[in-house]
Residue frames as qw, qx, qy, qz and C-alpha x, y, z in Angstrom:
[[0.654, 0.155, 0.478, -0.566, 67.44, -35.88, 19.24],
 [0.023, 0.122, -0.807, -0.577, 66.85, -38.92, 17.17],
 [0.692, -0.011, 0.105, -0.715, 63.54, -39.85, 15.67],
 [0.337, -0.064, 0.938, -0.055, 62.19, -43.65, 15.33],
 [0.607, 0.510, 0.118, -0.598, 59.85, -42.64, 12.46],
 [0.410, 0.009, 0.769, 0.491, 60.45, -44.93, 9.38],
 [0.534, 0.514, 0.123, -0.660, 59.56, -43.32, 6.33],
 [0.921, 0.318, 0.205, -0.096, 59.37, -45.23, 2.96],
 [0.773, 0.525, -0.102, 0.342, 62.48, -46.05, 1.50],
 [0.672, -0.310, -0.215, 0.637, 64.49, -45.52, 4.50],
 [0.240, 0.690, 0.048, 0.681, 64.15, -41.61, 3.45],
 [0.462, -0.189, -0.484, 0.719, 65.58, -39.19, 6.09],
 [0.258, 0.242, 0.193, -0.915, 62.76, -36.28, 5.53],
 [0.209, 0.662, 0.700, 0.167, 59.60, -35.64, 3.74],
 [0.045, 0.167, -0.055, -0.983, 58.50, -32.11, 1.95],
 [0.256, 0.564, 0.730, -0.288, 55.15, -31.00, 2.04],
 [0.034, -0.145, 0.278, 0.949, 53.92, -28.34, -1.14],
 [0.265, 0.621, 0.687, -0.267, 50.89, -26.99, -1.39],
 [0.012, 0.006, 0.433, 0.901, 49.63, -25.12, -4.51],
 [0.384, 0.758, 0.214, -0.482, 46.16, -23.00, -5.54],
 [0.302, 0.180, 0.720, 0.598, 45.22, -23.41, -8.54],
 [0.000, -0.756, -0.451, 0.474, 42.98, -20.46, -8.21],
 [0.149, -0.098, 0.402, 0.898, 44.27, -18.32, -11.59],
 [0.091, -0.283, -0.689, -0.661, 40.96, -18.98, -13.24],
 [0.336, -0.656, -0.658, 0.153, 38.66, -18.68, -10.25],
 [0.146, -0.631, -0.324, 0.690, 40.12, -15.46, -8.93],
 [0.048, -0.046, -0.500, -0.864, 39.99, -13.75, -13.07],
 [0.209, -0.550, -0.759, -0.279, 36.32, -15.02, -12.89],
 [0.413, -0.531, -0.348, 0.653, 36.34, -13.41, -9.14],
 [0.557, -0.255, 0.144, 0.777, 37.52, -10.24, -10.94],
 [0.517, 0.756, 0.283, -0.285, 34.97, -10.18, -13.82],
 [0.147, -0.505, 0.674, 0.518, 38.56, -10.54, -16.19],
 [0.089, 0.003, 0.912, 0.401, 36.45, -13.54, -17.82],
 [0.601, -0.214, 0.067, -0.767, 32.61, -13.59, -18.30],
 [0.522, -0.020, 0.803, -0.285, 30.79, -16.16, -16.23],
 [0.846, 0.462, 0.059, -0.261, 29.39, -17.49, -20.25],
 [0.429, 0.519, -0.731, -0.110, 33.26, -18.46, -21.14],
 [0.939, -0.221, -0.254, -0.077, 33.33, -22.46, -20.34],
 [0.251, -0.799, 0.543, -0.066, 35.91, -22.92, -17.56],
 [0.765, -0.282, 0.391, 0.427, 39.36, -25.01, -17.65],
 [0.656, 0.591, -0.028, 0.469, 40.48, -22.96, -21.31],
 [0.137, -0.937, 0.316, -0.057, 42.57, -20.43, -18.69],
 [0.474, 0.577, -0.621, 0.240, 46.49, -20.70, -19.64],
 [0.304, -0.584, 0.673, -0.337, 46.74, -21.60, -15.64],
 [0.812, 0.059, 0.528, -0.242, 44.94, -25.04, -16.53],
 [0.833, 0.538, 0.119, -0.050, 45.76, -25.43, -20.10],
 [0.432, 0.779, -0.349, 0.290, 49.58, -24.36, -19.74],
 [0.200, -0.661, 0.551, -0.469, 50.91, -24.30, -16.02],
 [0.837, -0.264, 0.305, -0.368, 48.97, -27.36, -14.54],
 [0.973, 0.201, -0.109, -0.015, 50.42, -29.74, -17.51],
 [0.497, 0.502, -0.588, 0.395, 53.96, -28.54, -16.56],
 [0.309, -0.552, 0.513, -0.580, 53.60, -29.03, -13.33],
 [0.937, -0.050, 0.163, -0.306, 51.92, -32.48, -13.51],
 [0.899, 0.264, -0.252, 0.242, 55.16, -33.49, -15.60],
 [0.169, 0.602, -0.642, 0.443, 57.58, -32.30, -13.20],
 [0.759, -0.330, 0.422, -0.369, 55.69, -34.20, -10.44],
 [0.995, 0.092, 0.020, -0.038, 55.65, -37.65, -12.96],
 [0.650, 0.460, -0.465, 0.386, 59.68, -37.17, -13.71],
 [0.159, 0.396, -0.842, 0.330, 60.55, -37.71, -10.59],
 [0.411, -0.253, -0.822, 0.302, 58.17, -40.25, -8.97],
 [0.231, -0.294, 0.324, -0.869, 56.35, -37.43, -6.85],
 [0.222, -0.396, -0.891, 0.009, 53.68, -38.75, -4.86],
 [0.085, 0.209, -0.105, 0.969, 50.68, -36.50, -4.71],
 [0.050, 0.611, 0.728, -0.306, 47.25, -35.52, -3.05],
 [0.227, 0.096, 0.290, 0.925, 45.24, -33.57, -5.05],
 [0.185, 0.573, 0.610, -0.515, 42.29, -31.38, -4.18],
 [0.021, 0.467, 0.636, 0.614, 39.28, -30.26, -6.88],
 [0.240, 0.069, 0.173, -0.953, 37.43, -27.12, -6.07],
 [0.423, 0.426, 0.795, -0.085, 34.06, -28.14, -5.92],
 [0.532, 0.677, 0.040, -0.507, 32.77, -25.21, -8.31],
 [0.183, 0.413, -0.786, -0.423, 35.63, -27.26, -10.80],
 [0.196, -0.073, 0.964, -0.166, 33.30, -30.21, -9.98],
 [0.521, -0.107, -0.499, -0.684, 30.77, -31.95, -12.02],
 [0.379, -0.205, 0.712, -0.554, 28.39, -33.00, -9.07],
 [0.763, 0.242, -0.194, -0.567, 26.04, -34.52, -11.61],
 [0.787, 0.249, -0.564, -0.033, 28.33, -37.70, -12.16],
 [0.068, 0.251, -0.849, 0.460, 29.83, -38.47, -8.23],
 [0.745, -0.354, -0.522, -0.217, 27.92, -40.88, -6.52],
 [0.230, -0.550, 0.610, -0.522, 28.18, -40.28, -2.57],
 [0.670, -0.192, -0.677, -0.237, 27.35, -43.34, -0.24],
 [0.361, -0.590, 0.229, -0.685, 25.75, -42.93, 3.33]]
């Protein structure tokens, strides 16, 4: 069976990886942290995320990235209806 898809650069697949960034949420979850520590100092954000962001930039990854809303400062987005 052949396909007649063209992806970019003439590639012959695509991989799809999804990650949870959920370390700090599920510790919070847990009662590991108290809800008074300010969130993003957990190692999974301050350690894991940055290596992972540079393995993505050394090769060119192209990504889609979702924000938990509780990570979300709703104060500053502007929506439009």
């Amino acid at each position: 069976m052949t396909s007649t898809t063209k992806w970019p650069n003439n590639a012959r697949a695509c991989i799809s990886i999804t990650l949870d960034n959920m370390g700090e949420a599920a510790d919070i979850n847990r009662g590991l942290i108290p809800e008074s520590d300010p969130v993003g100092d957990h190692h999974s954000v301050k350690v894991e995320l940055p290596r992972m962001l540079e393995v993505l930039d050394r090769y060119g990854a192209k990504v889609t990235y979702f924000v938990e809303g509780w990570n979300c400062d709703v104060s500053s987005l502007r929506f439009q209806g």
